[in-house]
C-alpha positions in Angstrom: 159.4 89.7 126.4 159.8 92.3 129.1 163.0 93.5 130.1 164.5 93.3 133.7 163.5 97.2 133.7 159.9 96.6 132.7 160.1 93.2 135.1 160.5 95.6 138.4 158.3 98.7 137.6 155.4 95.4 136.9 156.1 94.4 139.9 155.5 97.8 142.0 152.7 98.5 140.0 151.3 95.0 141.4 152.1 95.5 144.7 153.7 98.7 145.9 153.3 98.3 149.5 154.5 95.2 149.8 158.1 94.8 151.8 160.5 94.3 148.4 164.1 94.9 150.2 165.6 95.2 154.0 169.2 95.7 155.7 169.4 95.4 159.0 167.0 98.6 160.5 166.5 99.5 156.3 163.4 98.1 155.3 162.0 99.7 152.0 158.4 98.7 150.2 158.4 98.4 146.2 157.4 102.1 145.7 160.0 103.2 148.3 162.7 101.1 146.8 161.6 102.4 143.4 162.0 105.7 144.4 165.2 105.2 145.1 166.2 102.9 141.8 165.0 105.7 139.6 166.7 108.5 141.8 169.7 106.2 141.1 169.2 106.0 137.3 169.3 109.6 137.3 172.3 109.9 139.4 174.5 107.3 137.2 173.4 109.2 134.2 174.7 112.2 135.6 178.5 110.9 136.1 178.2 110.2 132.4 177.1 106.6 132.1 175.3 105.4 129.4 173.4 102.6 127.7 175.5 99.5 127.2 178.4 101.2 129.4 180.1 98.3 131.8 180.7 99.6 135.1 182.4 97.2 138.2 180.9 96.9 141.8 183.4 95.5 144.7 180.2 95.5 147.6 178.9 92.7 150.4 175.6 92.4 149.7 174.2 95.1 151.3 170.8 97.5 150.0 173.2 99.8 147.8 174.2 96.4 145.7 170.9 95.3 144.9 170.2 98.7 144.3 172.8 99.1 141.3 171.9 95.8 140.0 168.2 96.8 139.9 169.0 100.5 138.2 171.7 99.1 135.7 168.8 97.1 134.3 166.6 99.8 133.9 169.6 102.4 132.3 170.5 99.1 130.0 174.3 99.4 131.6 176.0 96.0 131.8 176.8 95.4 135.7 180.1 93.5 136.9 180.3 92.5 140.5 183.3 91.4 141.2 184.1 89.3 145.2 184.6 92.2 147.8 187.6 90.3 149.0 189.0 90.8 145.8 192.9 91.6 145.2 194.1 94.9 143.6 195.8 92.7 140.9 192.0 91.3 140.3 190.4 94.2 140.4 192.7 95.9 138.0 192.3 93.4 135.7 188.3 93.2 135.5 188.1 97.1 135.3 190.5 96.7 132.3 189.2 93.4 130.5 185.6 95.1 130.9 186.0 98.3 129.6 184.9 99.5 133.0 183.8 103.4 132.8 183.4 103.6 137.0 183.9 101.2 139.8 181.6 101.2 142.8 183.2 100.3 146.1 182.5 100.8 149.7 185.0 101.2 153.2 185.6 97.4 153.4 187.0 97.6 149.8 188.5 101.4 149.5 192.0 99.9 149.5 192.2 97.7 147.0 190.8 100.8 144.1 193.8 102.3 142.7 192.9 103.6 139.2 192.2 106.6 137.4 188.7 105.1 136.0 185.5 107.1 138.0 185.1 105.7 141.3 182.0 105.6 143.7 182.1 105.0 147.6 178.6 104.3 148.6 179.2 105.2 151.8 180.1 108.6 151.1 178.8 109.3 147.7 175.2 107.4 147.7 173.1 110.4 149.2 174.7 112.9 146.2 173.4 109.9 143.5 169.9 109.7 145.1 169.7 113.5 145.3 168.4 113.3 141.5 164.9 114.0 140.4 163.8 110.5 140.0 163.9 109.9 136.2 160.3 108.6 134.4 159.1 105.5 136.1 160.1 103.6 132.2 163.0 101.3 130.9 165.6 102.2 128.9 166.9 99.1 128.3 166.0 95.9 125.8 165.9 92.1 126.5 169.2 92.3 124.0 171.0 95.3 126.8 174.0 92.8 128.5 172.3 92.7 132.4 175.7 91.4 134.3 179.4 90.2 133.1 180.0 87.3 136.2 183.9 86.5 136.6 184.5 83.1 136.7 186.7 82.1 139.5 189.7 81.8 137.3 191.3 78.5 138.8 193.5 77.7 135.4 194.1 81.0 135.0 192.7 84.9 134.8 188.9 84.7 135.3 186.7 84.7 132.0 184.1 87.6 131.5 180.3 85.7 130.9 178.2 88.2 129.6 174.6 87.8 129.9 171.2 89.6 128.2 168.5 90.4 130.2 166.1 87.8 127.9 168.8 85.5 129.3 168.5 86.8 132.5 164.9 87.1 132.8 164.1 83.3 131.8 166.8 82.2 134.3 164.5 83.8 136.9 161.4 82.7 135.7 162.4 79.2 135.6 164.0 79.5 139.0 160.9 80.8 140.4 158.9 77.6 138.7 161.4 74.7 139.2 161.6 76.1 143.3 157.9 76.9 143.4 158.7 80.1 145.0 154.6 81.7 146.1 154.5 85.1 145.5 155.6 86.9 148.5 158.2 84.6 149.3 160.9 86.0 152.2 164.3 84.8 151.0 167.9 85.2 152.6 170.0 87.3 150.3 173.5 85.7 151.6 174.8 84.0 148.5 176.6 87.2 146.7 175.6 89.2 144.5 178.8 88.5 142.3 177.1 84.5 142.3 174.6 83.5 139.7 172.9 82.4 143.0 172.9 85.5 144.6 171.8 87.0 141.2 169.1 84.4 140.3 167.9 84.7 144.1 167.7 88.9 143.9 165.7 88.7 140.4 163.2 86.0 141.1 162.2 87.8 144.6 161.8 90.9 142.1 159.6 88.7 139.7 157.0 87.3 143.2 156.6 90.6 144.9 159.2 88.8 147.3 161.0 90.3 150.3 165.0 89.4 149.8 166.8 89.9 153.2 170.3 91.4 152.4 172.9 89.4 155.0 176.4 91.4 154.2 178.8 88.6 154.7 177.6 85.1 155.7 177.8 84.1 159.6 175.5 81.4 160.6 174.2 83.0 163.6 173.2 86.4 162.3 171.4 83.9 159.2 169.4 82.5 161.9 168.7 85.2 163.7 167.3 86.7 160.3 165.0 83.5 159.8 163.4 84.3 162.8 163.1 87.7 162.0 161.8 88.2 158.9 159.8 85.0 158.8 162.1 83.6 155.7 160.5 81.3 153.9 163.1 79.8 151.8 167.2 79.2 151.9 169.5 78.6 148.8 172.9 78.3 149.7 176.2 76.0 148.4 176.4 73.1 150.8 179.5 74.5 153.1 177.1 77.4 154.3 174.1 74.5 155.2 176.9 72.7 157.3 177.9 76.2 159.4 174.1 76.8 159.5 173.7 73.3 161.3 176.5 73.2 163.0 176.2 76.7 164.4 175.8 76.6 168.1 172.6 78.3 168.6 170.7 76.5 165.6 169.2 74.1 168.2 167.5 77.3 169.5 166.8 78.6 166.7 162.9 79.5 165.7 163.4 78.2 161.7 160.0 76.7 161.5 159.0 79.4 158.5 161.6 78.1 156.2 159.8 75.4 153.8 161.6 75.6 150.9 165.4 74.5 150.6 168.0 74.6 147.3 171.0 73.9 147.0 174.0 74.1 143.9 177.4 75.1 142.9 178.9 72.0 144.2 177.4 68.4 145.5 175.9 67.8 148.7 176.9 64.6 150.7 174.5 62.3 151.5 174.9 63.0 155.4 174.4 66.4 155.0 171.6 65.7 153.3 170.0 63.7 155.9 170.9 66.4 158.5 169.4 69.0 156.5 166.5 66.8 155.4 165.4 66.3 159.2 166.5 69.3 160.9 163.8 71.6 158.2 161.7 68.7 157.1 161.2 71.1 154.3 158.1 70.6 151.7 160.4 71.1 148.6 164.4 70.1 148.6 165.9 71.1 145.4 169.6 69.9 143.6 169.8 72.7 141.2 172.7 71.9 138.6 174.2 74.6 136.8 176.8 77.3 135.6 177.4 80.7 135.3 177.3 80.7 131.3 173.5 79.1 131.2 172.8 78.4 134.7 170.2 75.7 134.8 171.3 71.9 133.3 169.4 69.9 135.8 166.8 70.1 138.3 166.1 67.4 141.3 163.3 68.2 143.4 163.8 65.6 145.3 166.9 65.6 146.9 166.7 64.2 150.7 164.8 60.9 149.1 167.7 60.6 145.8 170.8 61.2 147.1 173.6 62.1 144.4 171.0 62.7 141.8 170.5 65.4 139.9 167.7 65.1 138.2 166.5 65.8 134.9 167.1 68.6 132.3 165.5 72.5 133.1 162.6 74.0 131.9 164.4 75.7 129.3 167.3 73.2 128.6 168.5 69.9 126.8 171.6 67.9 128.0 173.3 65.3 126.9 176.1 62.9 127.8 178.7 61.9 125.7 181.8 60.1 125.1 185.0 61.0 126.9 186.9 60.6 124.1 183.9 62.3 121.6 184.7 63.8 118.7 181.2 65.9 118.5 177.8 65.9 120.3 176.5 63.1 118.4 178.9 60.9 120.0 176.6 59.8 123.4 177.2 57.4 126.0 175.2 54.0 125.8 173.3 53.3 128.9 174.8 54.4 132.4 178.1 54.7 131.2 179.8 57.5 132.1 180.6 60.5 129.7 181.0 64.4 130.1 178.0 66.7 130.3 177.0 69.1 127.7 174.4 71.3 127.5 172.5 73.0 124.2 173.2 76.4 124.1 169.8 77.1 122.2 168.0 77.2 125.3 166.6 80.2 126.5 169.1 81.0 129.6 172.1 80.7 127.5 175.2 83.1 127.6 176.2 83.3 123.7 180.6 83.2 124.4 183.0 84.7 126.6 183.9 88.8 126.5 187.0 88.5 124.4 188.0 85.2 124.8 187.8 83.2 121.4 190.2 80.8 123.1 187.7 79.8 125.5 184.7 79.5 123.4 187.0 76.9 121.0 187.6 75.2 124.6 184.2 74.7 125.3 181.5 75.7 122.8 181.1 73.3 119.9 178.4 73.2 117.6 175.9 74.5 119.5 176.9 72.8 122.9 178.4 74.1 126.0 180.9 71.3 127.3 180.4 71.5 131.0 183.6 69.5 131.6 181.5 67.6 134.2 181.7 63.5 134.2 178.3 61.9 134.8 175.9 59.5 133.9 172.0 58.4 133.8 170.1 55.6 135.7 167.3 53.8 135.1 165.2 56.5 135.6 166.7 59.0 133.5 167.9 61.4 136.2 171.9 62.4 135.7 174.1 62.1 138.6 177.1 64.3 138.6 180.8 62.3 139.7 183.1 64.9 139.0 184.7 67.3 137.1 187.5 65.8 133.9 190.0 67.9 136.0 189.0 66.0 139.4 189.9 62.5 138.5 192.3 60.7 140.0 193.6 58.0 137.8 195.2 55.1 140.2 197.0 52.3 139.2 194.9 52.5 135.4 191.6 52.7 137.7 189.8 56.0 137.1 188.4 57.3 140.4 186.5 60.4 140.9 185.7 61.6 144.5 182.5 62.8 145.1 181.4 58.9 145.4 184.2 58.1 148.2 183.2 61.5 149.7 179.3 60.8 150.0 180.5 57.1 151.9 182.6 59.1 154.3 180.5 61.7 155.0 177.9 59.4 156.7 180.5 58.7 159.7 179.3 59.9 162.6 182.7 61.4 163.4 183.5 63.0 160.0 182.2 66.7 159.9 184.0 67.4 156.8 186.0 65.4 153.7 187.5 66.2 150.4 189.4 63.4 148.2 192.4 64.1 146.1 194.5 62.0 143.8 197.9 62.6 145.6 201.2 62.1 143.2 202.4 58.1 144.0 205.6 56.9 141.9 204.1 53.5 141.9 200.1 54.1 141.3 200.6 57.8 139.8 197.9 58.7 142.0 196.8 57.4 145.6 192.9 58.0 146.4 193.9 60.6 149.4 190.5 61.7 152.0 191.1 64.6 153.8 188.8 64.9 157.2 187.5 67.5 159.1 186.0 65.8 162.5 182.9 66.6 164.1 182.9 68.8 167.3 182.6 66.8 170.8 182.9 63.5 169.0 185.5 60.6 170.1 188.4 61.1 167.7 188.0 58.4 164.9 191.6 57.5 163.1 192.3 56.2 159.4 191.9 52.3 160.3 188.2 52.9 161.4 187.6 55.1 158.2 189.5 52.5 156.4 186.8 49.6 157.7 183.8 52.3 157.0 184.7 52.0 153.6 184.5 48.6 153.1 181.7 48.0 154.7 179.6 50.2 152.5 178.9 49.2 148.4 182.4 51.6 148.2 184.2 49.1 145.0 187.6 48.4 147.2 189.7 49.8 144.7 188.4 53.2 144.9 188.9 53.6 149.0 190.9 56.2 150.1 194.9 54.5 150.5 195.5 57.4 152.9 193.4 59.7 155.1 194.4 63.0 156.6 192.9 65.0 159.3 192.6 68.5 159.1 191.5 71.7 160.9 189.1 73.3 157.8 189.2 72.1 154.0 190.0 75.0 152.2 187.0 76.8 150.4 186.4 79.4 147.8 184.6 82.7 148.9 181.6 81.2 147.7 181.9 77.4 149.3 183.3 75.4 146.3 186.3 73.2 147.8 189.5 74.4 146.9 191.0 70.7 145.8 194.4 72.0 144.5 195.3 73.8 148.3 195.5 70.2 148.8 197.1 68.7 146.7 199.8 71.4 147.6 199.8 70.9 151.0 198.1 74.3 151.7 196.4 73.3 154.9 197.0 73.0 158.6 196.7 69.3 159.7 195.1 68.4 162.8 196.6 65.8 164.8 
């Protein structure tokens, strides 16, 4: 198997001239971008960085990121990119749980580096690394080097280190470039960030097609559409909260996206309005639900989303899953029928991480004999495609009744009035939990109020018992940097109501 190293020089040998990178007025072709990726190789090497050395990145996702991703797989150094809005605290811990030898930062995050470990401002120090002879245009690294340590977010606690190989890597890429049916040549927006596995997988398989990936620093909707135009880009994949500000953005009704053909989605469920919306607003040829995680990345794939809401789909090219019992005692232990279980995935598949950097506690959590406990709650249908209700930590347990909420969220989301919604179990001394929606209205739409809501609900094949008791309306749900919805802010009453 080729390396990531070997995977880029391949891929300028192919097709040199073709456009492989651009930022804003920057627009480099694969032998130009080369250039500078060996030049870079040369430089690291020369502050003292070596094979299987970690080194931390704190960048937007800029030329100078994908850059340093691209040369730490050809030096075979182990990359950590950590969120640019990143606290000192968090930074000092990933530079110390990783055995960081350097940290690479730029202006926007100079002020949170405060350590005596080597640091790197690319915008004062990257001409001085590129001022290296290129080294010889050859890896060397091995499918075995560690490619990139990913941070999870940490919401239980400090984040966990997920160290993955390049062979790891490398599949993930390839099978996101077949299960998408990326062309070679594709033109793809490089928004989600680079310290994502979707900003990662999205970087790698434009590498793999000869593909242009069109850096976008920090996600607004109108500079995304403004890029679409462009740069002709060809195909999006984004978390659902950046397709909502993408359609909701007030000059997308202008907006030229008729080259964009190709849509996926992942990291968290997409409602089944937003669906629609998106479904008719792109009429896209391909609409992917791509289910997945940091430690493996792929479990499912759903090509089909705008026609299956909810579902999503069947197991990857290079994956097995199974459902099982919530109260298993091993992976033997599967659900019968569509009953609902948790999720676990084989972690003999080729995009497979093998445990977490110095965390035996966590692998005993969730690696068991062989599996990766996803601690996602789901079920099959009739047609063997897995549809994902929740997460064991989501559920909201009312009155005895276990409740999860992406099925009350999908109902709600189909109002005309709702722009927004996230359900919560909400402490109750009678019911322990009350079913709680928090709404975000639409823009320029007659208010709606909880007794309309109320009668939406059981109108639709909602089960009564699981409607929302209460609904709140609020300005913005509260989101991670990277979309997810941040369902504990709620339950705390971090949020700024609307009235």
């Amino acid at each position: 198997m080729f390396d990531l190293g070997r995977t880029l020089l391949a891929s300028v040998m192919r097709m040199p001239d073709a456009v492989a990178i651009s930022d804003g007025d920057k627009i480099l072709t694969y032998a130009a971008w080369q250039d500078d990726i060996l030049r870079l190789v040369a430089g690291l090497d020369d502050l003292g960085l070596s094979q299987g050395d970690h080194f931390v990145t704190v960048l937007q996702n800029r030329y100078e990121a994908a850059t340093l991703h691209m040369a730490a797989q050809i030096a075979g150094l182990a990359i950590t990119p950590l969120n640019w809005r990143a606290s000192k605290e968090e930074l000092d811990y990933v530079l110390n749980d990783a055995d960081a030898k350097a940290v690479v930062f730029e202006a926007a995050t100079a002020e949170i580096v405060d350590t005596d470990i080597q640091g790197i401002n690319v915008d004062q120090d990257w001409d001085d690394l590129l001022s290296h002879p290129a080294v010889d245009a050859a890896t060397q690294a091995n499918v075995q080097d560690i490619s990139v340590m990913l941070y999870t977010s940490g919401t239980t606690g400090r984040g966990k280190g997920v160290p993955r190989r390049q062979g790891a890597e490398r599949a993930a890429a390839l099978a996101h470039v077949a299960q998408n049916q990326y062309a070679r040549g594709e033109v793809t927006l490089g928004v989600m960030p680079l310290y994502h596995t979707m900003g990662v997988r999205s970087l790698l398989a434009s590498v793999l097609i000869n593909g242009h990936f069109v850096c976008q620093r920090r996600y607004d909707p109108a500079e995304a559409l403004a890029l679409i135009a462009r740069h002709g880009i060809t195909n999006l994949y984004l978390v659902p909260t950046l397709y909502h500000d993408l359609l909701h953005c007030p000059t997308f009704g202008d907006a030229d996206v008729s080259s964009v053909r190709k849509l996926g989605f992942a990291g968290q469920a997409m409602t089944d309005g937003l669906l629609q919306d998106l479904d008719k607003a792109f009429q896209p040829e391909l609409f992917v639900n791509h289910y997945g995680s940091s430690e493996i990345y792929t479990f499912t794939i759903e090509p089909k989303a705008a026609a299956k809401p909810g579902s999503a789909g069947k197991a990857g090219l290079n994956q097995e899953i199974r459902i099982i019992t919530l109260d298993a005692s091993g992976p033997d232990d599967l659900v019968t029928g569509s009953e609902e279980g948790q999720i676990i995935a084989a972690l003999d598949g080729d995009e497979s991480f093998e445990g977490y950097w110095k965390r035996p506690d966590a692998d005993e959590k969730s690696l068991h004999d062989g599996w990766y406990y996803t601690g996602d709650i789901g079920y099959r249908d009739g047609d063997g495609d897995i549809f994902v209700t929740g997460r064991t930590d989501d559920m909201i347990i009312s009155g005895g009744e276990n409740i999860l909420p992406v099925e009350i969220e999908s109902v709600l989301s189909l109002h005309q009035s709702v722009s927004e919604v996230a359900v919560v179990g909400l402490s109750d001394p009678r019911w322990g939990q009350v079913v709680t929606a928090f709404i975000v209205r639409h823009d320029g739409v007659e208010g709606v109020n909880g007794a309309a809501l109320d009668e939406w609900c059981l109108k639709s094949d909602l089960p009564p018992f699981k409607r929302p008791r209460s609904y709140v309306f609020i300005r913005e749900v509260p989101k991670s940097p990277v979309g997810k919805i941040l369902r504990r802010m709620l339950v705390d009453g971090d949020y700024t109501t609307d009235a």
